[in-house]
C-alpha positions as CSV (number, residue, x, y, z in Angstrom):
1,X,115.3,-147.3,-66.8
2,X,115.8,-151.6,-66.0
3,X,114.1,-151.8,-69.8
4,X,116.8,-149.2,-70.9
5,X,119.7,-151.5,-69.0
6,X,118.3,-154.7,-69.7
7,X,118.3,-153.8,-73.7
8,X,122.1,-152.8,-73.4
9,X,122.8,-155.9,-71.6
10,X,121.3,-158.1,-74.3
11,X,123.3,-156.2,-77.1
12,X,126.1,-157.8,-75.4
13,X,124.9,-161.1,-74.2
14,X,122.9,-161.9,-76.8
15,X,122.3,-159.4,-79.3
16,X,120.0,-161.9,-81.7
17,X,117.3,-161.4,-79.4
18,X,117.4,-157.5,-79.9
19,X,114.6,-158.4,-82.9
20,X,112.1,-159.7,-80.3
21,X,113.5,-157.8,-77.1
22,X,110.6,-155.4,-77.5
23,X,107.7,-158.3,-77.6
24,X,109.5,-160.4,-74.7
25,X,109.7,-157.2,-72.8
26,X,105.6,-156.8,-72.8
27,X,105.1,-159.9,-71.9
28,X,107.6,-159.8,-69.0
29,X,105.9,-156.8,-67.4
30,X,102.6,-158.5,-68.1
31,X,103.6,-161.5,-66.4
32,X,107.2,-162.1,-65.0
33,X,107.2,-165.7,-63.4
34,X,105.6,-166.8,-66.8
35,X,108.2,-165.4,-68.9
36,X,110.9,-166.5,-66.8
37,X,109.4,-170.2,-66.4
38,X,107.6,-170.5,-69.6
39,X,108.0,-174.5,-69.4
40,X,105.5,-174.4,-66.1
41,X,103.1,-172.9,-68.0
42,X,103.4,-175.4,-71.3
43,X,103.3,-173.1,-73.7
44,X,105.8,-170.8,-76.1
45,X,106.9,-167.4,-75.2
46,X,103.6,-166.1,-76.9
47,X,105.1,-165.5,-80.4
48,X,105.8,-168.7,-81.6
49,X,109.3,-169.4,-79.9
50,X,110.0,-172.6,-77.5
51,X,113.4,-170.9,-77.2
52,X,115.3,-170.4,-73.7
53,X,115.3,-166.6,-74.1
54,X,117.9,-164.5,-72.0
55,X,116.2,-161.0,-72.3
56,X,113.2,-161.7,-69.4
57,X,116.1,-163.1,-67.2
58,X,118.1,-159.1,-68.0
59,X,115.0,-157.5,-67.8
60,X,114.5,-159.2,-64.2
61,X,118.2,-158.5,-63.0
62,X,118.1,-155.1,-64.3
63,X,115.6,-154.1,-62.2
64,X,117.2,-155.9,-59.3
65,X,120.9,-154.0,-59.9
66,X,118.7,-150.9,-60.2
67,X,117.7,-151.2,-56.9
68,X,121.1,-152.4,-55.9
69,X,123.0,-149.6,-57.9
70,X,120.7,-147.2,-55.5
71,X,121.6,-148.8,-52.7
72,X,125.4,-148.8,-53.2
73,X,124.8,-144.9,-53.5
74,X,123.3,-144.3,-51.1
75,X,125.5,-146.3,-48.7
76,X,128.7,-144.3,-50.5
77,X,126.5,-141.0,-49.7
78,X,126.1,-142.2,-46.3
79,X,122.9,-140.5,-46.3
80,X,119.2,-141.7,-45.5
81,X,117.4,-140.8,-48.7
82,X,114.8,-139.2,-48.0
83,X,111.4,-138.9,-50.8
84,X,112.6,-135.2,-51.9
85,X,116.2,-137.3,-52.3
86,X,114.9,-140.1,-54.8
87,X,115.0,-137.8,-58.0
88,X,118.7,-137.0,-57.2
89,X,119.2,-141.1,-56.4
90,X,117.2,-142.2,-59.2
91,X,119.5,-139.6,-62.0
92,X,123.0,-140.7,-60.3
93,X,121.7,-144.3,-61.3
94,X,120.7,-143.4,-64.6
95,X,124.2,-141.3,-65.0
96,X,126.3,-145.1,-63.5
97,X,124.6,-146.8,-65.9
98,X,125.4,-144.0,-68.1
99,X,122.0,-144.0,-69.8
100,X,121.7,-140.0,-69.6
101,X,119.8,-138.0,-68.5
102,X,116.3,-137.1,-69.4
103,X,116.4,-133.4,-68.0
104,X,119.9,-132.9,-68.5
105,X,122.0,-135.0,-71.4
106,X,125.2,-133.2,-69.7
107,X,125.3,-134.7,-66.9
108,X,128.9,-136.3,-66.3
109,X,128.9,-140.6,-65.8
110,X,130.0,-141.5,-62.5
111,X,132.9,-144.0,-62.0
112,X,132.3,-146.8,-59.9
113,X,135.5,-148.4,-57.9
114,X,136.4,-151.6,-59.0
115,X,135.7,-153.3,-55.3
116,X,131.9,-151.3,-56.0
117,X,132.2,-152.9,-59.7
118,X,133.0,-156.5,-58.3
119,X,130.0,-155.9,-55.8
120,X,127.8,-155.3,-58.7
121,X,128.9,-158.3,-60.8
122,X,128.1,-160.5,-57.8
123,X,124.8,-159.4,-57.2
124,X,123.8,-159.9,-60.7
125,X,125.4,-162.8,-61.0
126,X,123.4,-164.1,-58.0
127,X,120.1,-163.0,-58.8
128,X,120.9,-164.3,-62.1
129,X,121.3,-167.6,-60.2
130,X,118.4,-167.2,-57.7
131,X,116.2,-166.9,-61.4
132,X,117.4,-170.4,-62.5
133,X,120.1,-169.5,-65.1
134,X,123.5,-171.5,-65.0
135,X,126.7,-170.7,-63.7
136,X,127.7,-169.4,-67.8
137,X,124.7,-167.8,-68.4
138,X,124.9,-166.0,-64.7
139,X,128.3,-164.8,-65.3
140,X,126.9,-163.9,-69.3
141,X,124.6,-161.4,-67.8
142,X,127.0,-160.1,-65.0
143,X,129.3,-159.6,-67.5
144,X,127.1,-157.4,-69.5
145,X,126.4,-154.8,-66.9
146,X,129.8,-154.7,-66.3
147,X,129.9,-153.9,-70.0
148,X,127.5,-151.3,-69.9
149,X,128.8,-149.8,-66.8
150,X,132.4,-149.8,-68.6
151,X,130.7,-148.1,-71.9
């Protein structure tokens, strides 16, 4: 699901990257503080680029707003999820982000308020932050889950 949200999220940020999304994305599961700080390491990306690449910094804050998008449902819910819960959690995520559903492609998107919109920019925008992008590129990616959230 954060692979789903983190490919919408670079069709908006920076949708030039879509061509090697798929190749960044491998190596990002395969080793996420080198993809995110490929300059420690002294080498490229592992294709050729020496590029600042957004798309392991969306992968990483997709799968942090994942998390966070769970939370803020549960807390709304005001219910401790429980394991037999997660399933249910885990497709309201998937029906925010409005990435469907893969037992049910009916499933109606739920609207987030804006206050529970704002929250969401801010978290990404910090994690964003906490990763090492700048302010523009921070508010880049929060912007583009607000995007997808809004689609």
């Amino acid at each position: 699901m954060s692979t789903e949200l983190a490919r919408l999220m670079i069709e908006r940020a920076a949708p030039d990257e879509l061509l090697t999304f798929d190749e960044v994305a491998d190596e990002y599961y395969a080793d996420p503080e080198s993809t995110l700080n490929p300059a420690q390491n002294d080498e490229a990306v592992g294709f050729g680029l020496e590029l600042a690449l957004l798309a392991p910094f969306a992968l990483a804050v997709a799968q942090f707003i994942i998390g966070f998008l769970g939370d803020l449902l549960r807390d709304v819910a005001k219910d401790a999820v429980k394991d037999a819960a997660r399933p249910a959690v885990t497709e309201a995520v998937r029906r925010v982000l409005r990435l469907g559903s893969p037992q049910d492609s009916t499933s109606a998107a739920i609207e987030l308020t804006a206050e529970q919109r704002d929250r969401v920019f801010a978290a990404a925008k910090e994690q964003s932050k906490r990763l090492g992008l700048d302010e523009t590129k921070a508010d880049l990616l929060g912007n583009a889950i607000l995007g997808v959230l809004s689609r």
